[in-house]
C-alpha positions as MATLAB code, in Angstrom:
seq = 'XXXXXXXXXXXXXXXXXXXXXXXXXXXXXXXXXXXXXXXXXXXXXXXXXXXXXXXXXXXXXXXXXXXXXXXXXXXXXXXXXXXXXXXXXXXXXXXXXXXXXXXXXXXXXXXXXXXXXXXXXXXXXXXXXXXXXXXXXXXXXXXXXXXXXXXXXXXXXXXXXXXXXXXXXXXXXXXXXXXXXXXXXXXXXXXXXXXXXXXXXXXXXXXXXXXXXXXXXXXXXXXXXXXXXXXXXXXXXXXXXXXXXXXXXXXXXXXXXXXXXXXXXXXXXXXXXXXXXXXXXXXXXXXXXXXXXXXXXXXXXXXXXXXXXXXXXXXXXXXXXXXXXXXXXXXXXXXXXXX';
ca = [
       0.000    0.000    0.000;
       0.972    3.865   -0.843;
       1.722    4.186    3.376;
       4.616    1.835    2.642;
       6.164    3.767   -0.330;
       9.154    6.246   -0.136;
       7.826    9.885   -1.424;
      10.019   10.859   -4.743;
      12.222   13.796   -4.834;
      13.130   16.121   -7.571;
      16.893   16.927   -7.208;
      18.107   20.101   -6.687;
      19.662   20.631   -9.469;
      16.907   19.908  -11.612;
      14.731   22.337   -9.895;
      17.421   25.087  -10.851;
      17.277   23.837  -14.389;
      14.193   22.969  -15.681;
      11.589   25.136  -16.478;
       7.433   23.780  -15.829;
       5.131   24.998  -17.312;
       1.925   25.218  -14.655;
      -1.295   25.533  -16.913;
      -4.701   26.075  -14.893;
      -7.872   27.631  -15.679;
      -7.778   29.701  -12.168;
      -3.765   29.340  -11.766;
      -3.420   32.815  -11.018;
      -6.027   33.188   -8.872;
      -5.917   35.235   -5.461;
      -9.492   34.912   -3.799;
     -11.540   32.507   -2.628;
     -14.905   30.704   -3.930;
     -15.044   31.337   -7.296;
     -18.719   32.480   -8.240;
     -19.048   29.902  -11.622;
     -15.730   27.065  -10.850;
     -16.251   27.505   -6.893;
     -13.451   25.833   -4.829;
     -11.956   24.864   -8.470;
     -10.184   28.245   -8.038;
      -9.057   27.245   -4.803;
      -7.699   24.358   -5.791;
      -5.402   25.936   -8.572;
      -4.257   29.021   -6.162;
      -2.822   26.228   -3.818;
      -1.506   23.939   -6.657;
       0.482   27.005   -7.778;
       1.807   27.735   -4.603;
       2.853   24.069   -3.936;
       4.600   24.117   -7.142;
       6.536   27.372   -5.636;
       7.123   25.979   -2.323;
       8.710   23.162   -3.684;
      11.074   25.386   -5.334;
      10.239   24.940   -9.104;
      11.615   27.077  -11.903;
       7.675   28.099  -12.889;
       6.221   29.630  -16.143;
       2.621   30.113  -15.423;
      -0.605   30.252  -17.688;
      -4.016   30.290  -17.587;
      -5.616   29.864  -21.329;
      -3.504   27.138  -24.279;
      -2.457   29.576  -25.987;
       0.792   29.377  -25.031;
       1.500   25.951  -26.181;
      -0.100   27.117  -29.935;
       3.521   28.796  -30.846;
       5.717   27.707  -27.531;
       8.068   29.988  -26.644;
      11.711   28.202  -25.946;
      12.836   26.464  -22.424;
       9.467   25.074  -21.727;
      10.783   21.647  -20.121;
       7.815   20.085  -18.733;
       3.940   20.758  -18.651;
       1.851   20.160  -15.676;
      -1.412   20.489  -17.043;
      -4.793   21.052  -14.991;
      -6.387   22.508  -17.788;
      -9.091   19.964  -18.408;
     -12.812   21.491  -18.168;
     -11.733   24.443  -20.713;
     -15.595   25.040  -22.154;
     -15.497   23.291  -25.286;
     -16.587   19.768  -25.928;
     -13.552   17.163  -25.720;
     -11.565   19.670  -24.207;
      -9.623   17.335  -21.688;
      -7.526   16.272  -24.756;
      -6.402   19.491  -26.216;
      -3.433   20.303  -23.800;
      -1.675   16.661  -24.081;
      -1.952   17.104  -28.052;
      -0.381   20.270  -28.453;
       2.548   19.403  -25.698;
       2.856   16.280  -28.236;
       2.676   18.753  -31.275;
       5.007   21.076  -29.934;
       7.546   17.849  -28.566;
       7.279   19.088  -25.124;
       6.823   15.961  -22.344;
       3.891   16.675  -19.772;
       2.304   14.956  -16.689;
      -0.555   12.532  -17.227;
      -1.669    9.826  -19.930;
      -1.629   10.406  -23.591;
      -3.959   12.523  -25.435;
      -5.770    8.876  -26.749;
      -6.012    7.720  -23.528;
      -7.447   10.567  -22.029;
     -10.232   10.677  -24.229;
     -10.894    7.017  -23.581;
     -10.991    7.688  -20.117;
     -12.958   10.703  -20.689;
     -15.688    9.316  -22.805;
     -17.764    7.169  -20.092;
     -19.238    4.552  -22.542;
     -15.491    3.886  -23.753;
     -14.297    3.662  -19.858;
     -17.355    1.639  -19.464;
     -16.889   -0.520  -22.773;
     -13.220   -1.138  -21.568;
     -14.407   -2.372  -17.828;
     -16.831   -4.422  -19.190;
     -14.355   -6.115  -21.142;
     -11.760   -6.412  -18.252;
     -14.490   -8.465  -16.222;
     -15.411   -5.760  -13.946;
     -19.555   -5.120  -13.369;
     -21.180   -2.390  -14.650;
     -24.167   -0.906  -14.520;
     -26.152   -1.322  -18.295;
     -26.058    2.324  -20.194;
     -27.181    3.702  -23.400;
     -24.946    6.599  -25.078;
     -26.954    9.320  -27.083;
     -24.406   11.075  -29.176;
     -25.257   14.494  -30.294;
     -26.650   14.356  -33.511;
     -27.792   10.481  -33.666;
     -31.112    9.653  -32.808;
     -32.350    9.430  -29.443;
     -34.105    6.110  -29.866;
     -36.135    4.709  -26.709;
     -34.911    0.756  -27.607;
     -31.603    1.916  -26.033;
     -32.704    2.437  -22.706;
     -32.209   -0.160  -20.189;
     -34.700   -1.609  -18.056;
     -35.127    1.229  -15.033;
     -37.553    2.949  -12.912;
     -35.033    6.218  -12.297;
     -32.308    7.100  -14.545;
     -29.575    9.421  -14.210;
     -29.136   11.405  -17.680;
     -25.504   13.483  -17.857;
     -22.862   14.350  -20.268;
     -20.848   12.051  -21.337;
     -17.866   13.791  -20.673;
     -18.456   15.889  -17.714;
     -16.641   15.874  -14.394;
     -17.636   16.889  -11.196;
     -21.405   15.697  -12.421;
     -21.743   19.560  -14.040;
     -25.338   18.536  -16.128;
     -26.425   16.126  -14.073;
     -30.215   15.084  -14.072;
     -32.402   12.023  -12.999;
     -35.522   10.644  -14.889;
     -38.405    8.405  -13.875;
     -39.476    8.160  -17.197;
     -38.821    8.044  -21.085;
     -40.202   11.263  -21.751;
     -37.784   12.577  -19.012;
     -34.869   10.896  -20.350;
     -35.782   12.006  -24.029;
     -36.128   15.408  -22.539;
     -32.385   16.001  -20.362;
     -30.810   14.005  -23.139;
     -32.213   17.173  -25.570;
     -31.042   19.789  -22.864;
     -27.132   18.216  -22.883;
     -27.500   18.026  -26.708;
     -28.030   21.657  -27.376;
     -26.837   23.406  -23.892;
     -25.307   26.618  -25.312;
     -23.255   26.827  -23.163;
     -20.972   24.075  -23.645;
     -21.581   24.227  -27.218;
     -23.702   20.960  -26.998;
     -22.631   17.081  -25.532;
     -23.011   13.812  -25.823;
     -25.163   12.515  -22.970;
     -25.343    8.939  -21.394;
     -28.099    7.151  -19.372;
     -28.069    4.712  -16.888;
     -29.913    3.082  -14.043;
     -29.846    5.244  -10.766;
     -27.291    2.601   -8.505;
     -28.715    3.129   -4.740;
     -25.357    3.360   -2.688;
     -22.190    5.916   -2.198;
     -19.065    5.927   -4.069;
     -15.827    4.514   -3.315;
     -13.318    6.373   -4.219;
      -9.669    4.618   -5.379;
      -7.128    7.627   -5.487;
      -3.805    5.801   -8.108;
      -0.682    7.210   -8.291;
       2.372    5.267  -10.086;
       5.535    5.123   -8.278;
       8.843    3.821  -10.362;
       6.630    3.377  -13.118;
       4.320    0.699  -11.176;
       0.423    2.110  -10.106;
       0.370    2.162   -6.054;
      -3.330    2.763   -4.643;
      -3.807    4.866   -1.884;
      -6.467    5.015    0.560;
      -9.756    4.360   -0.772;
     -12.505    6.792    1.062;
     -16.064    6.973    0.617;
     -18.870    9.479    0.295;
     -21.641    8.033    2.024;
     -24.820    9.492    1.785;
     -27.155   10.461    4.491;
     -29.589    9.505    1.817;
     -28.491    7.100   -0.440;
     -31.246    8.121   -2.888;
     -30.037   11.048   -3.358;
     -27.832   12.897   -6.846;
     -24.884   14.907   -5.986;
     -24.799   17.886   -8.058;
     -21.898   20.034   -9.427;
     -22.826   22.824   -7.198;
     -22.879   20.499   -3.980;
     -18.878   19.168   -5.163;
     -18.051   22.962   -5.744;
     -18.734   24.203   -2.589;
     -21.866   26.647   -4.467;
     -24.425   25.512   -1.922;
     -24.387   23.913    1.221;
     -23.768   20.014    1.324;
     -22.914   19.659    4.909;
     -25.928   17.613    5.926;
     -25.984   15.357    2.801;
     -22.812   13.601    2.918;
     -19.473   12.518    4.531;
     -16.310   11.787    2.876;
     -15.065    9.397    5.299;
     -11.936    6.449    5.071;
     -12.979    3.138    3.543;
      -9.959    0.998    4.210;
     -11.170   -1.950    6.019;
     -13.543   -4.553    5.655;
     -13.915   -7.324    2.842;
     -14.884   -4.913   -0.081;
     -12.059   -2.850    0.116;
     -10.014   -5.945   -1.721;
     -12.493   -6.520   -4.135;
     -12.515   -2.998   -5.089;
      -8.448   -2.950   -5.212;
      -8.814   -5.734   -7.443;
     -11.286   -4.303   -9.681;
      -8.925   -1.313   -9.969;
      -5.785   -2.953  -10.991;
      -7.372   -4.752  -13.441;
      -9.211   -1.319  -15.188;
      -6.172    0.675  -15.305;
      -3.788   -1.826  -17.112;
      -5.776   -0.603  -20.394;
      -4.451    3.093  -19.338;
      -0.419    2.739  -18.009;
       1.035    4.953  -18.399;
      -0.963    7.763  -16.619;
       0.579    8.820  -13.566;
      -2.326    9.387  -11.508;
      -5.631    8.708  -11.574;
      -8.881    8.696   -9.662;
     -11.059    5.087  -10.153;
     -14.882    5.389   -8.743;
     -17.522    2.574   -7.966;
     -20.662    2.355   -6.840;
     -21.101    0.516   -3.144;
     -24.290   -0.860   -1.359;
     -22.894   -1.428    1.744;
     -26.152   -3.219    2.654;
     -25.722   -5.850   -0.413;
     -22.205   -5.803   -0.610;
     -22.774   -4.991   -4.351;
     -20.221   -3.122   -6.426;
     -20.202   -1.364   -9.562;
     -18.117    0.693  -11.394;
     -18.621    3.853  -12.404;
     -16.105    5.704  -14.357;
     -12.260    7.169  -14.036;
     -10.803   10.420  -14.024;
      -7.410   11.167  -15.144;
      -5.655   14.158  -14.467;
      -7.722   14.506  -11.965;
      -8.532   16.905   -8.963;
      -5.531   16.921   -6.355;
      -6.735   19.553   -4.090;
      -5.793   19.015   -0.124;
      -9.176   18.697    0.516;
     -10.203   16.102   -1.690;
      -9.688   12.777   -2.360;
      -6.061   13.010   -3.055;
      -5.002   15.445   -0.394;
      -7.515   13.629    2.268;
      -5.708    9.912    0.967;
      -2.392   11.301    1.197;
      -2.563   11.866    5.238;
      -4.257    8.964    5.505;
      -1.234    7.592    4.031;
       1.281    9.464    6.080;
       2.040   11.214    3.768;
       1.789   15.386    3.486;
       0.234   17.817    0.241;
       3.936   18.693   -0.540;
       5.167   15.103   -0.623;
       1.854   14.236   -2.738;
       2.433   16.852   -5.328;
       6.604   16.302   -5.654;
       6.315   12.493   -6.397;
       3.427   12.825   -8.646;
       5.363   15.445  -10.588;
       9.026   13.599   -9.723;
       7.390   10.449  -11.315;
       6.632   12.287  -14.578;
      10.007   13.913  -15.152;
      11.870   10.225  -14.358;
       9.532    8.800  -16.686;
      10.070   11.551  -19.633;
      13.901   11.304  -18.968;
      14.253   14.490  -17.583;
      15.422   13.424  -13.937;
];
């Protein structure tokens, strides 16, 4: 387990030398809640002032522009540029760093956009052996046929894409999954998404934080959001901090018990079809009453923030932010060559 491993360290000398490249939406943010990405901006403010702490050589951006026409001395990217406001966004900043021949923390820009699309992620679960729930995926512009949908008496209907469940609706019905499948396809706002349906899973999610260590994937502590009510949809504004959540659920440690070794199981065998990645976040659905478990979908490049998964999984592990952040980003560079 992670609590045995050594935390990597960049050398000094490489800190003096090579020059990162830290690219986040809010990376030069100085507030707090952020009225639209809400504690996203937090997030990025302390990511960027990790980065300095550590005592990185740091070029900092907030837009891709700069990778369109890079500038010279641009050793290393580490992108958190993901949710940038166009559909299949996640992929852009791993293509141009491969465009441009610049190495850059995280998978490749195919395997991101596997583990971005959720019918893919699903697709390739299903075909490791691991449950799933059944789905139907509605592209934008196919037909939204009814013979599709699975067998269900509540439905959750979201974007295929989406993280942090930004579009999220339920359905008790067909006309209500015809319906928030329309809204995702045409949302102006996001200039339109595919949307996926599936079965509303009664439960909470177990959470499998991955980070790869010498090139091998090492699972940290697994927590859990358990729901006060396990019936109810978590929304993008709840896992933003935009309204209160404090009474609906708990993210809590999930390390013991017989399920916790299934789970690790089920992980190892999902992210074989995405090495290398460097870190990654793995989620499944739990009924601790049934013992039934279900995955859900991945995130790479994911959310690192102290107080989240990662950062909460990291002290578990003994382990502090700074430590966290180094070997992820020490990991990268050995990998690339660079250290």
């Amino acid at each position: 387990m992670a609590n045995a491993l050594t935390p990597l360290k960049i050398p000094e000398e490489a800190k003096g030398k090579l020059n990162i490249l830290f690219l986040a939406k809010n990376a030069l943010w100085e507030g707090d809640i952020h009225p639209i990405d809400g504690n996203h901006a937090r997030y990025h403010r302390e990511m960027r002032e990790m980065l300095e702490g550590i005592g990185l050589r740091l070029t900092i951006r907030e837009t891709h522009d700069i990778l369109f026409d890079p500038p010279e001395g641009i050793d290393f990217v580490f992108p958190l540029l993901n949710r940038a406001g166009f559909f299949n966004s996640e992929m852009l900043v791993p293509l141009l760093c491969e465009r441009a021949g610049i190495p850059y923390l995280g998978a490749n820009p195919i395997l991101r956009g596997l583990s971005d699309d959720k019918h893919l992620a699903k697709m390739a679960a299903r075909e490791a052996g691991i449950p799933t729930a059944p789905w139907a995926i509605y592209r934008k512009g196919a037909p939204i046929s009814r013979d599709k949908l699975p067998e269900g008496t509540r439905y959750v209907v979201k974007p295929n894409n989406s993280s942090a469940s930004w579009g999220v609706e339920d359905a008790c019905d067909w006309d209500g999954v015809a319906a928030a499948v329309k809204r995702i396809h045409t949302d102006p706002a996001n200039g339109g998404q595919d949307a996926i349906v599936e079965p509303f899973l009664e439960g909470s999610d177990v959470e499998v934080p991955v980070i790869t260590v010498n090139g091998e994937p090492q699972i940290l502590p697994m927590l859990i959001f358990r729901q006060a009510d396990p019936s109810h949809l978590r929304t993008y504004y709840e896992k933003r901090d935009l309204v209160d959540r404090s009474q609906k659920y708990s993210l809590d440690p999930f390390v013991e018990g017989p399920l916790v070794d299934v789970i690790a199981d089920m992980t190892a065998k999902c992210w074989e079809e995405y090495r290398p990645f460097d870190y990654g976040r793995f989620e499944f659905r739990v009924n601790e009453e049934t013992g039934e478990v279900t995955f859900l979908e991945l995130n790479l490049n994911c959310n690192l923030w102290s107080e989240k998964v990662f950062g909460r999984a990291a002290t578990m592990a003994g382990w502090t932010q700074e430590q966290l952040i180094e070997t992820l980003l020490a990991e990268g560079l050995q990998r690339h060559g660079l250290i």
